[in-house]
C-alpha positions as CSV (number, residue, x, y, z in Angstrom):
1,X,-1.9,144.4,-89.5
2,X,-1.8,142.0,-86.3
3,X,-4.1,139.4,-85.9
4,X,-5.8,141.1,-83.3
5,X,-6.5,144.4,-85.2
6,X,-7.8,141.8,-88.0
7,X,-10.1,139.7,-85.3
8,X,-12.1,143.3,-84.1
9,X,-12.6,144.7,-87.6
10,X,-14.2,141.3,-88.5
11,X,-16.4,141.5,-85.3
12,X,-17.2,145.0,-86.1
13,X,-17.7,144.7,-89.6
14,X,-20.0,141.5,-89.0
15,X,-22.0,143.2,-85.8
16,X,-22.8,146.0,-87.8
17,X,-23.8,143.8,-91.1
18,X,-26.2,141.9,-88.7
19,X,-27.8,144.6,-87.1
20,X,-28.5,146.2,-90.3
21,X,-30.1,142.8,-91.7
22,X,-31.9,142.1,-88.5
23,X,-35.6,141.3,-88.5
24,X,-35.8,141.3,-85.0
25,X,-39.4,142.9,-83.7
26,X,-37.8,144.5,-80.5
27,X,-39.9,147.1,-79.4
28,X,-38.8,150.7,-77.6
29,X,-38.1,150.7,-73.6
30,X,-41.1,151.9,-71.8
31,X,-40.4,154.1,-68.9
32,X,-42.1,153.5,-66.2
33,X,-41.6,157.1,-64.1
34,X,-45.1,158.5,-64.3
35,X,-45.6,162.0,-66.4
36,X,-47.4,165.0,-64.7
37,X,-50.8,165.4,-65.7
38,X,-52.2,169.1,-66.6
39,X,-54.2,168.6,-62.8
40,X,-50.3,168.3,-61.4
41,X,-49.7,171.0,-58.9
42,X,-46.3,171.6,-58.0
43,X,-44.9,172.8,-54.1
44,X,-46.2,176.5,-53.9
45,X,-43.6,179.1,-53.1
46,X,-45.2,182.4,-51.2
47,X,-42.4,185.2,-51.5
48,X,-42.5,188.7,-51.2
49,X,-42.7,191.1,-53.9
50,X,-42.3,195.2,-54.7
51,X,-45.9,196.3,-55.3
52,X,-47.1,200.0,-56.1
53,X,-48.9,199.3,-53.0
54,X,-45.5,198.1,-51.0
55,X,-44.1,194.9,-50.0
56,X,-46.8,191.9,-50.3
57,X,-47.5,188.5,-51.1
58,X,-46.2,187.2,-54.1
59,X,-46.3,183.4,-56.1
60,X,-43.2,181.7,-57.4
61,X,-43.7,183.8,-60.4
62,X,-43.9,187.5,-58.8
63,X,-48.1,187.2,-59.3
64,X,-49.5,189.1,-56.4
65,X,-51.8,187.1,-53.9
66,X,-54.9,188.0,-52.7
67,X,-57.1,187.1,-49.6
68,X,-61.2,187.1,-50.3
69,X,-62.6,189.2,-47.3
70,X,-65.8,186.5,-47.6
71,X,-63.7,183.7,-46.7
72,X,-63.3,182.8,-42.8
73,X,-59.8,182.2,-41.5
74,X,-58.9,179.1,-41.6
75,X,-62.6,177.9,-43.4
76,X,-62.8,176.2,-46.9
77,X,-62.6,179.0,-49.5
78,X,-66.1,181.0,-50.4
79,X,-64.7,181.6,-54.2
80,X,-65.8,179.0,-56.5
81,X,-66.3,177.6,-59.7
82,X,-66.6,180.8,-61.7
83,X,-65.1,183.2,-58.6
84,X,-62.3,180.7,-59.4
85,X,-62.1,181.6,-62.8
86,X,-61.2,185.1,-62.1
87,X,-59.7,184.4,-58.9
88,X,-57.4,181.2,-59.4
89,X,-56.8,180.1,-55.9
90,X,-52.9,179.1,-55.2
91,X,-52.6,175.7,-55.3
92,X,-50.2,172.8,-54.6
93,X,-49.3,169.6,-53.9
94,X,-47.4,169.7,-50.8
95,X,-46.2,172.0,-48.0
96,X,-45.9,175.7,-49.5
97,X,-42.5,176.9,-49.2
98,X,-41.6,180.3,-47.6
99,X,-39.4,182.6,-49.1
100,X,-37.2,185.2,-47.7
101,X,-39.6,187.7,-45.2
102,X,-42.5,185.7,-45.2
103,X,-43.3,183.8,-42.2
104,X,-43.1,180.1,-42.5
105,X,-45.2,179.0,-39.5
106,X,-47.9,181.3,-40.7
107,X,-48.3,179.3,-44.4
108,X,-50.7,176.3,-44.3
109,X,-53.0,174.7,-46.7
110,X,-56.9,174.1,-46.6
111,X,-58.6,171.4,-49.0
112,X,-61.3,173.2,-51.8
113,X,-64.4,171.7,-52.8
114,X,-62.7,169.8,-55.8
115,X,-60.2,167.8,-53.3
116,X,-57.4,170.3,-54.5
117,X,-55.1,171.9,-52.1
118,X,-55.1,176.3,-51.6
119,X,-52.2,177.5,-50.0
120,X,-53.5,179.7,-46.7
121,X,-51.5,182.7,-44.9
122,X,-52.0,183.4,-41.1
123,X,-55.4,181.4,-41.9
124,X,-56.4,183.7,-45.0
125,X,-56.5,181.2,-48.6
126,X,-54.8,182.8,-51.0
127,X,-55.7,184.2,-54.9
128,X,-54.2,185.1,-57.6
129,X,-56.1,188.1,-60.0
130,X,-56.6,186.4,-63.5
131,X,-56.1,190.3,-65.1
132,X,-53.1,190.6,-63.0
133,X,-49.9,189.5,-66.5
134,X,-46.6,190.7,-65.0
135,X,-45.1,190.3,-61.4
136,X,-46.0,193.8,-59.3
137,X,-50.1,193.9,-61.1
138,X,-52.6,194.9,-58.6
139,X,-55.6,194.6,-61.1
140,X,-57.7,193.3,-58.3
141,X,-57.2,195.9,-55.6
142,X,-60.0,198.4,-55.9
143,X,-61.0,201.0,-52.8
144,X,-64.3,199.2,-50.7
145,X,-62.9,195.8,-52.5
146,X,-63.8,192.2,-51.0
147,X,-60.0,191.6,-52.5
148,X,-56.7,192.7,-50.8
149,X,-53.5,192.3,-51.3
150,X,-51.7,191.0,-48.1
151,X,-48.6,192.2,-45.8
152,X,-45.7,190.1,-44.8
153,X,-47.8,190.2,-41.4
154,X,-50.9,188.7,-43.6
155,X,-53.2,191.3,-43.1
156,X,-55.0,193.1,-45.8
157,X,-53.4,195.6,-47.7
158,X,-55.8,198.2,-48.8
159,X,-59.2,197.3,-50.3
């Protein structure tokens, strides 16, 4: 064996012995990115989705959106506390993103009571149903409603 060959095994062979008997009190790296928090809210995403009452409205997951026929166009919402409850509004934390056949310039935001941010469309906040599971529910259209699902043109569908 060469000298050399000899010289790293010793290294290695005394690193390792070392590390094992080490009493060193090093403690773990602390990260400091910062971890989302359950009140979090990421960028919305408004899309359109295949309804049994046509094309509407849809979340980043395929949840239908509602508008509330009590709330003003472009007001603060008139659902909440426990109308929120039923109704989650769709929130985020930044500029809602349009998908494919939804109108960007029409997507906005309007601040809530609470200091969180509800995604609006063509001035209209926008809902979810809390009943409504699986992308393409309408739970929360009823005929003579307050709730509607809403058009590509964001006008109420129905209701």
């Amino acid at each position: 064996m060469s000298r050399i060959n000899t010289a790293l095994i010793a290294i290695a062979i005394a690193s390792l012995l070392g590390a094992c008997g080490s009493t060193s009190t090093a403690t773990k790296p602390t990260s400091t990115a910062t971890k989302p928090t359950a009140t979090t809210k990421p960028t919305a995403a408004v899309d359109l989705g295949t309804t049994s009452l046509g094309k509407v409205l849809v979340d980043a997951q395929g949840r239908t959106l509602y508008l509330y026929k009590k709330d003003a166009v472009g007001k603060a919402s008139a659902c909440q506390t426990t109308c929120a409850t039923a109704w989650p509004p769709e929130e985020t934390s930044g500029t809602a993103k349009s998908g494919p056949g939804v109108d960007a310039s029409k997507l906005s935001t309007i601040t809530r009571a609470d200091g969180t941010k509800q995604v609006t469309y063509a001035g209209w906040p926008l809902y979810r149903h809390a009943a409504d599971v699986k992308p393409g529910d309408v739970t929360g259209e009823k005929p003579s409603s307050q709730w509607c699902v809403v058009s590509a043109a964001g006008t109420a569908v129905g209701g």
